[in-house]
PDB file of N, CA, C and O in Angstrom:
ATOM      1  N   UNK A   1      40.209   2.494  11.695  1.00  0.00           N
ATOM      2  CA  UNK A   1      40.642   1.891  12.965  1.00  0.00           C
ATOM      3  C   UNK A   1      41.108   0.461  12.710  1.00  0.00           C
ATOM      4  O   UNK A   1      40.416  -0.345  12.087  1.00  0.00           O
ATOM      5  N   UNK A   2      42.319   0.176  13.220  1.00  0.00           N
ATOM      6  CA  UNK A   2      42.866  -1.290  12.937  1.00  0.00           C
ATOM      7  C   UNK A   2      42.437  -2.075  13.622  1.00  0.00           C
ATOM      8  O   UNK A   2      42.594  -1.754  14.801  1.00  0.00           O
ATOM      9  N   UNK A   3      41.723  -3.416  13.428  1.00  0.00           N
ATOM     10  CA  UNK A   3      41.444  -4.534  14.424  1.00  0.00           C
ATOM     11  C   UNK A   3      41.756  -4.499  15.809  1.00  0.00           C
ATOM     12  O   UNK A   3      40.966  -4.689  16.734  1.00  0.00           O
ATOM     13  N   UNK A   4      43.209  -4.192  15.896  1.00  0.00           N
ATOM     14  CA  UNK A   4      44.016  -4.605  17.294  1.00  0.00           C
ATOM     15  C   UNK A   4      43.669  -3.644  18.415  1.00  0.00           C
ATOM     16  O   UNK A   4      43.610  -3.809  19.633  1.00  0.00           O
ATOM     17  N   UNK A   5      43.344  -2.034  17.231  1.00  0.00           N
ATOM     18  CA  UNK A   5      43.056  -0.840  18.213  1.00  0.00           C
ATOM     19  C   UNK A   5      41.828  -1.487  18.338  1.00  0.00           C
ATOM     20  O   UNK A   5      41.677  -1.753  19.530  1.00  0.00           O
ATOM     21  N   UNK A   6      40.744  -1.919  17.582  1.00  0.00           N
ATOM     22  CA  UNK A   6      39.188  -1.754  18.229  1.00  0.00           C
ATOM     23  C   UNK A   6      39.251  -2.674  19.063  1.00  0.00           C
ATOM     24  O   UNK A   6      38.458  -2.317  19.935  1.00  0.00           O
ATOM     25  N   UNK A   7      39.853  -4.009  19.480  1.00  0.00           N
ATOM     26  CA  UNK A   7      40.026  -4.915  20.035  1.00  0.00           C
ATOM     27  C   UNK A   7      40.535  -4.371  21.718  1.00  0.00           C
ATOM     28  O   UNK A   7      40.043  -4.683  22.802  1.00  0.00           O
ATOM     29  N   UNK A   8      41.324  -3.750  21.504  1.00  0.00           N
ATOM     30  CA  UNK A   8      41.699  -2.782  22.682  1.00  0.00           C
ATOM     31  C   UNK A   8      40.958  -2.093  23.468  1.00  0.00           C
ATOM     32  O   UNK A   8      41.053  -2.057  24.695  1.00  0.00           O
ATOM     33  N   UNK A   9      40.051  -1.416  22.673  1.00  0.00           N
ATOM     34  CA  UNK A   9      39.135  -0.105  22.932  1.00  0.00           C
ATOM     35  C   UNK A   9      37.995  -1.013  23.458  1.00  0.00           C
ATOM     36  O   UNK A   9      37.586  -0.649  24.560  1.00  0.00           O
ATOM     37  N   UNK A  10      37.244  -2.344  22.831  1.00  0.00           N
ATOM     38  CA  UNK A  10      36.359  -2.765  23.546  1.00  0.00           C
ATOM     39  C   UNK A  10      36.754  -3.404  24.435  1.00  0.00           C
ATOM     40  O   UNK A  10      36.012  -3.381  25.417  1.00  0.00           O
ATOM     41  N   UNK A  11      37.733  -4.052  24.534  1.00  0.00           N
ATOM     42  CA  UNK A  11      38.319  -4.666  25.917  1.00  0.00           C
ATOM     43  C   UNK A  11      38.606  -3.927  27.405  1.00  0.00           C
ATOM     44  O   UNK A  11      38.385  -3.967  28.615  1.00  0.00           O
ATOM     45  N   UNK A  12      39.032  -3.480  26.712  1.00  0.00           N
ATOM     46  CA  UNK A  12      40.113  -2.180  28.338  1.00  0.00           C
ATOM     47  C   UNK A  12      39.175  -0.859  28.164  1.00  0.00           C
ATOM     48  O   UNK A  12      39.169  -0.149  29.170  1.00  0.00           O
ATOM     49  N   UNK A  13      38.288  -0.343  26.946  1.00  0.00           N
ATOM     50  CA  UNK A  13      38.005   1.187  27.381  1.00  0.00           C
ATOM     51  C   UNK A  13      38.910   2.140  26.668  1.00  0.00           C
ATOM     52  O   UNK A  13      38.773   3.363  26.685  1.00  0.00           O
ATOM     53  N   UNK A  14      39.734   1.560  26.117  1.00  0.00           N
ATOM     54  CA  UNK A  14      40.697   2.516  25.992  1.00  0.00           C
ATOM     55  C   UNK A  14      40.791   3.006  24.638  1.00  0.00           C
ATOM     56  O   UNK A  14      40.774   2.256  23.662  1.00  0.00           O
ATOM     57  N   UNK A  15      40.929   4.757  24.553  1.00  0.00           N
ATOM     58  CA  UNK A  15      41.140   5.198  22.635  1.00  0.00           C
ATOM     59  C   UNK A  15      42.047   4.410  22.073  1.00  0.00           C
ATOM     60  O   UNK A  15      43.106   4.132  22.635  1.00  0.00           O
ATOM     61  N   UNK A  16      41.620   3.863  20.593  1.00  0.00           N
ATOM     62  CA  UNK A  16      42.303   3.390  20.201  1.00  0.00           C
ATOM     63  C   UNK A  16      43.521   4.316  19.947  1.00  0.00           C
ATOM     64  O   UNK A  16      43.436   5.542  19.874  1.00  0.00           O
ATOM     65  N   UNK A  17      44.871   3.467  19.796  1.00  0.00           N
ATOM     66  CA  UNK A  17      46.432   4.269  19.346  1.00  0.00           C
ATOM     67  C   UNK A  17      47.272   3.699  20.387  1.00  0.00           C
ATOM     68  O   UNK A  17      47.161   2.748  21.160  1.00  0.00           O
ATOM     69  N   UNK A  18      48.330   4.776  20.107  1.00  0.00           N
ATOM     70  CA  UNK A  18      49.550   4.016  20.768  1.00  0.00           C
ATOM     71  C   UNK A  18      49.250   3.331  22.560  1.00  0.00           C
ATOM     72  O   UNK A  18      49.738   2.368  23.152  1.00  0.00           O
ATOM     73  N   UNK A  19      48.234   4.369  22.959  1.00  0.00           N
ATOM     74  CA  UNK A  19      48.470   3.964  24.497  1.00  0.00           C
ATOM     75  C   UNK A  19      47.718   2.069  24.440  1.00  0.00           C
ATOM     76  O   UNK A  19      48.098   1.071  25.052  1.00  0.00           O
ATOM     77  N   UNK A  20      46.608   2.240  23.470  1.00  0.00           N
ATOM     78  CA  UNK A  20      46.362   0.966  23.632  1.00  0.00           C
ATOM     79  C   UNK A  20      47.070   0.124  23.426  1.00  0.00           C
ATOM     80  O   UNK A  20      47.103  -0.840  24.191  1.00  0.00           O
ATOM     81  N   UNK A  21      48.023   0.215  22.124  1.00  0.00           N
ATOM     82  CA  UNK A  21      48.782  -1.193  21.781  1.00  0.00           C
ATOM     83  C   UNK A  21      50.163  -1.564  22.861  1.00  0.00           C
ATOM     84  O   UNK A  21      50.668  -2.657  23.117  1.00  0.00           O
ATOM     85  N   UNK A  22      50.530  -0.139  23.367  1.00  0.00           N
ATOM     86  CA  UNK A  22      51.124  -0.200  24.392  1.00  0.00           C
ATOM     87  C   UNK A  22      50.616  -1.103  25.579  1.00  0.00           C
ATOM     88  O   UNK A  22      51.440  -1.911  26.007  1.00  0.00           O
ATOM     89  N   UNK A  23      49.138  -1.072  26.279  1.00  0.00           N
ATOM     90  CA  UNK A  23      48.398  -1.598  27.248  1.00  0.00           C
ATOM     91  C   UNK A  23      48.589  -3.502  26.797  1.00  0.00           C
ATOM     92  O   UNK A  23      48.805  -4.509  27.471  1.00  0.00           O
ATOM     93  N   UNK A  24      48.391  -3.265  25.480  1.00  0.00           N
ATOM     94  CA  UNK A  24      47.597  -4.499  24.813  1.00  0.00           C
ATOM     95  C   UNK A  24      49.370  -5.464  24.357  1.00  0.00           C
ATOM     96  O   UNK A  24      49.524  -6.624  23.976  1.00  0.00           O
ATOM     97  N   UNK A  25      50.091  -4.707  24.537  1.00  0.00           N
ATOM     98  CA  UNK A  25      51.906  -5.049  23.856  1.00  0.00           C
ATOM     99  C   UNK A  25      52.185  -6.135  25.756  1.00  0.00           C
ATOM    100  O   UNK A  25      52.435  -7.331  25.909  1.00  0.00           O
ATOM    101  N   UNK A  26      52.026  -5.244  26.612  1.00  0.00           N
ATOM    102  CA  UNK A  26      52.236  -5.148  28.243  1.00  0.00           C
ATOM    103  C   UNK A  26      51.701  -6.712  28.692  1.00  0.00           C
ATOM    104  O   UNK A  26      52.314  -7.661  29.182  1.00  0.00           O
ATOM    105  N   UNK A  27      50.388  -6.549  28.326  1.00  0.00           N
ATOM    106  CA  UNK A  27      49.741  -7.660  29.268  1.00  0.00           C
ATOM    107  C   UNK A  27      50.248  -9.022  28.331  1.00  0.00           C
ATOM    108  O   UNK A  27      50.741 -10.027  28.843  1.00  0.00           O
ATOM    109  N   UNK A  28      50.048  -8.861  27.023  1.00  0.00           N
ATOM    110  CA  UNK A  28      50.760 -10.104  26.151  1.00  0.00           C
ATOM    111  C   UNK A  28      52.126 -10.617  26.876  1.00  0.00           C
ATOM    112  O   UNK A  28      52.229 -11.699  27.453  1.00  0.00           O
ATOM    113  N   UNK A  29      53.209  -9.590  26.736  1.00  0.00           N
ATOM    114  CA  UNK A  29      54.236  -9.894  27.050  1.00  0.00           C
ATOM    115  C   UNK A  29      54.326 -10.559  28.935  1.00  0.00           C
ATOM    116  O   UNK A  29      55.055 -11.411  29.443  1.00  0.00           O
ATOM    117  N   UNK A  30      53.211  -9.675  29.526  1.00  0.00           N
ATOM    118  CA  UNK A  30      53.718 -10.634  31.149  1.00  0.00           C
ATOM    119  C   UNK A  30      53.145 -11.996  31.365  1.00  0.00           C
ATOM    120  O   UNK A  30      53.402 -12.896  32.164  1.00  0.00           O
ATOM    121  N   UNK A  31      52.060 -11.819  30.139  1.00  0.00           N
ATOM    122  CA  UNK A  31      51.503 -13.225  30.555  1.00  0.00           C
ATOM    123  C   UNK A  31      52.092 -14.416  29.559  1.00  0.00           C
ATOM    124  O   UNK A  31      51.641 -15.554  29.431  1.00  0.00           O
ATOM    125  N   UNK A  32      53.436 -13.710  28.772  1.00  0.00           N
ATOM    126  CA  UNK A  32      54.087 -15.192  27.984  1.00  0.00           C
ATOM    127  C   UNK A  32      55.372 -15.276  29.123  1.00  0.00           C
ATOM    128  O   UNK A  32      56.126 -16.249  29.125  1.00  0.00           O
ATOM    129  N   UNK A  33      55.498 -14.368  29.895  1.00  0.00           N
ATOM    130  CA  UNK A  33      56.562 -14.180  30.990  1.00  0.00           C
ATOM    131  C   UNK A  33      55.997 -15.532  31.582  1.00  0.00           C
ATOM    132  O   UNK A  33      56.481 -16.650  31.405  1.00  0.00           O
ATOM    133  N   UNK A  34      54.811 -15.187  32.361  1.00  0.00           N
ATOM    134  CA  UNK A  34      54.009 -16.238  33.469  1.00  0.00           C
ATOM    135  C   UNK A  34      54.286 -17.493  32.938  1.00  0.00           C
ATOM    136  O   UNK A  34      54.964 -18.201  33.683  1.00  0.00           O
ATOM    137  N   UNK A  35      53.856 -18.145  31.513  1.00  0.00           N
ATOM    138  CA  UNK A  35      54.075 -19.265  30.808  1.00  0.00           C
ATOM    139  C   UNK A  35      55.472 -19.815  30.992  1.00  0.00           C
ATOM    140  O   UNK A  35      55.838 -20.925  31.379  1.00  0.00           O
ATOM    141  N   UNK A  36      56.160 -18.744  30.609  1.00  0.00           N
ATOM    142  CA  UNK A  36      57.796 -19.230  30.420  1.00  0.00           C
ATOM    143  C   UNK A  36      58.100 -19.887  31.864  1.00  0.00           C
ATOM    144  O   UNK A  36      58.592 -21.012  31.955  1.00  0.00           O
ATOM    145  N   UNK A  37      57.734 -19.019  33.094  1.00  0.00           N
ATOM    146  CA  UNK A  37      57.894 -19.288  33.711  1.00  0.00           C
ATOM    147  C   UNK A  37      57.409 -20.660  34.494  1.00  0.00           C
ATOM    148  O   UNK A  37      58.211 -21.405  35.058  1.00  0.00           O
ATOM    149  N   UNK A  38      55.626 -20.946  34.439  1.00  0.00           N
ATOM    150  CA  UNK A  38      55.506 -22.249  34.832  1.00  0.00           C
ATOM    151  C   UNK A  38      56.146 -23.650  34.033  1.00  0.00           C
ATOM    152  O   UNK A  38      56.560 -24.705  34.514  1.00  0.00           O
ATOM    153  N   UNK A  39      56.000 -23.010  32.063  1.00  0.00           N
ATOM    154  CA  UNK A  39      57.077 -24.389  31.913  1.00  0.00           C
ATOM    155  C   UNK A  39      58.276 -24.554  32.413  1.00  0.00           C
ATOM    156  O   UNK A  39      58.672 -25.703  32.217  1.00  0.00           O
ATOM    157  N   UNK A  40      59.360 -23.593  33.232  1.00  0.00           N
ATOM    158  CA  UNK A  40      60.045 -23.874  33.530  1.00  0.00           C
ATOM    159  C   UNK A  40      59.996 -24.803  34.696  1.00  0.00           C
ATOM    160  O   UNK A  40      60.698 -25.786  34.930  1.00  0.00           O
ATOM    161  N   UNK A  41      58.913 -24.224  35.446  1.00  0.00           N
ATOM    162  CA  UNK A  41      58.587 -24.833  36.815  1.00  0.00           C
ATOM    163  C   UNK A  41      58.242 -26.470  36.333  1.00  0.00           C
ATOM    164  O   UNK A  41      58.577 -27.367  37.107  1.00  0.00           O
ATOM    165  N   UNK A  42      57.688 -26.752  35.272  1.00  0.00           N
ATOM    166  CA  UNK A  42      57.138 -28.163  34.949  1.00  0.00           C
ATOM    167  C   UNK A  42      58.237 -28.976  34.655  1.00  0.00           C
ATOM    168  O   UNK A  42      58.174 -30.139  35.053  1.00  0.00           O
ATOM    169  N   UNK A  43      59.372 -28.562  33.958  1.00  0.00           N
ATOM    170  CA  UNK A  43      60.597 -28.973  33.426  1.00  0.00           C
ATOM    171  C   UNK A  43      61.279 -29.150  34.397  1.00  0.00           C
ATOM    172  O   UNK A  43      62.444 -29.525  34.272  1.00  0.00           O
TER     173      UNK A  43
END
């Protein structure tokens, strides 16, 4: 089991594999969205 899957699996519950890194790919990406977005707001 790779780090990122067990990292997944104790976080969210979820079997490790694709659905996790998928889950774990998702929330990364909206919450560098959110960032992008307030530095824009700061700028």
């Amino acid at each position: 089991m790779r780090m990122r899957d067990a990292l997944a699996f104790a976080t969210f519950g979820y079997p490790p594999g694709e659905r996790a890194r998928e889950t774990l790919a998702g929330l990364v990406g909206a919450r560098l969205c959110r960032l992008d977005a307030l530095v824009a707001d700061i700028n």
